[in-house]
C-alpha positions as CSV (number, residue, x, y, z in Angstrom):
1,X,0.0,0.0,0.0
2,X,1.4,3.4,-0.9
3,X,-0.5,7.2,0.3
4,X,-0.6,10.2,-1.9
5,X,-0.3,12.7,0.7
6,X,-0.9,16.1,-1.0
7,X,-0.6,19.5,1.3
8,X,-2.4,22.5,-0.7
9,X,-1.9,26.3,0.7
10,X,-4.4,28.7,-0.6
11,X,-4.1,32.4,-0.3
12,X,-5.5,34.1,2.9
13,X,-8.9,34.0,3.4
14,X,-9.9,31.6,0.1
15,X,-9.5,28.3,2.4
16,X,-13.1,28.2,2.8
17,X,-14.2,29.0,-1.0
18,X,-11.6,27.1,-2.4
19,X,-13.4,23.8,-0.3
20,X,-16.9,24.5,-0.3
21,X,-16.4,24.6,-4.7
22,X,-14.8,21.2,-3.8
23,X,-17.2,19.8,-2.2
24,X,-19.8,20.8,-4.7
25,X,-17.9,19.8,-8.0
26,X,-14.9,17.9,-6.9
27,X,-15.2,15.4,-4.3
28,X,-17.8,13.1,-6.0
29,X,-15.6,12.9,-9.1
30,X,-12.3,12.5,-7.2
31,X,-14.2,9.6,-4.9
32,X,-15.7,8.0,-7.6
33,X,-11.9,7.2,-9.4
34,X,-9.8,7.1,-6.3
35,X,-12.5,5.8,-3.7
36,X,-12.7,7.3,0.3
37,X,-9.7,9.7,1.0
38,X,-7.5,7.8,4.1
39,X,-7.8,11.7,5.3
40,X,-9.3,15.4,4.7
41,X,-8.0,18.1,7.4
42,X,-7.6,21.6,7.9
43,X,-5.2,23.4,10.3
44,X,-6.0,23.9,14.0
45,X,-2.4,24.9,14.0
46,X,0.5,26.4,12.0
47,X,-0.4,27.6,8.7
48,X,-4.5,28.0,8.9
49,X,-4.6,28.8,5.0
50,X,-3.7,24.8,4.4
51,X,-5.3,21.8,4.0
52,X,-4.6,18.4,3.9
53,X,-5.7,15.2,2.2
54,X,-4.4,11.7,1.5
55,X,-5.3,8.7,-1.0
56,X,-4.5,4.7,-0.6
57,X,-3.8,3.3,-3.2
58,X,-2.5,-0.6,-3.5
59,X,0.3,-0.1,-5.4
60,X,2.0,3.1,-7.4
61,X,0.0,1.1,-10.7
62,X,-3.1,1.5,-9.3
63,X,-2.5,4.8,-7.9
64,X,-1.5,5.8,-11.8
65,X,-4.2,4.1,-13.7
66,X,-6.9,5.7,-11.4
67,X,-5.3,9.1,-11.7
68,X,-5.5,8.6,-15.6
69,X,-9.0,7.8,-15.4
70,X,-9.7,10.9,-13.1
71,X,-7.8,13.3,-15.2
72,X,-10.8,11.7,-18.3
73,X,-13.4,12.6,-16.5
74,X,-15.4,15.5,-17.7
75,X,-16.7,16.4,-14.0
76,X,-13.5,16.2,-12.8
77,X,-12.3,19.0,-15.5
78,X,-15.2,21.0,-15.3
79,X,-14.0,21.8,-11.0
80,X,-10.4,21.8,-12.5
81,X,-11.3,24.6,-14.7
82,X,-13.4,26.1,-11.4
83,X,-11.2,25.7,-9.3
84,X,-8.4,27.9,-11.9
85,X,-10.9,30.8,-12.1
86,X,-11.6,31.2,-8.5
87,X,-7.6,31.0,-8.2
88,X,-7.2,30.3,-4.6
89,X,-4.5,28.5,-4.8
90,X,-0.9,29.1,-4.3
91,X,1.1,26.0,-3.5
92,X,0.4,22.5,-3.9
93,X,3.2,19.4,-2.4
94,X,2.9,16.0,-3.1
95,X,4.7,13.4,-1.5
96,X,4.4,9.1,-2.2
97,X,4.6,7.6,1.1
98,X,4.6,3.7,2.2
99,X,3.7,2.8,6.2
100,X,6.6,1.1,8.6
101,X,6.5,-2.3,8.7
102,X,4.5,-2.0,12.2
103,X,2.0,-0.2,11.7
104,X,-1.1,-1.6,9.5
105,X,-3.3,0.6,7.8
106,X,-7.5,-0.2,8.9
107,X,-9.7,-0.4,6.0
């Protein structure tokens, strides 16, 4: 098992738009290709104009061929294309992680 953990900072005081247009036109796209996120969070702490999420995936195959199939998806481009006009966005990181061998994912 591999997580896609991907940390997004949007510009002050967009955090909130930037999800709610998410929610409305991204997530059932997204959830549809890559199934449940392991995790969605904001901030109590440290930067509050972050958020957080991260994807399981079985393998990095899997993990590319449901990308690929997201990035087909004319819901999915339609809140791409949303989400470049609102423009709340000013830093995405993404980082491929795998768990220690003691600690095993639930789910």
């Amino acid at each position: 098992m591999i997580f896609d953990v991907r940390t997004y900072t949007c510009k002050p005081g967009m955090l909130n738009r930037h999800l709610a247009l998410y929610k409305q036109m991204g997530l059932a796209p997204q959830s549809r290709h890559l199934g449940e996120p392991f995790a969605y969070m904001v901030g109590e702490t440290g930067n509050v104009n972050q958020y957080m999420h991260i994807w399981a995936y079985q393998d990095a195959g899997a993990r590319e061929r449901q990308r690929a199939a997201l990035w087909l998806d004319p819901e999915w481009l339609a809140y791409v294309a949303e989400s470049g006009k609102l423009g709340a966005l000013e830093v995405q990181e993404s980082r491929l992680m795998k768990p220690v061998d003691f600690f095993k994912p639930k789910g």
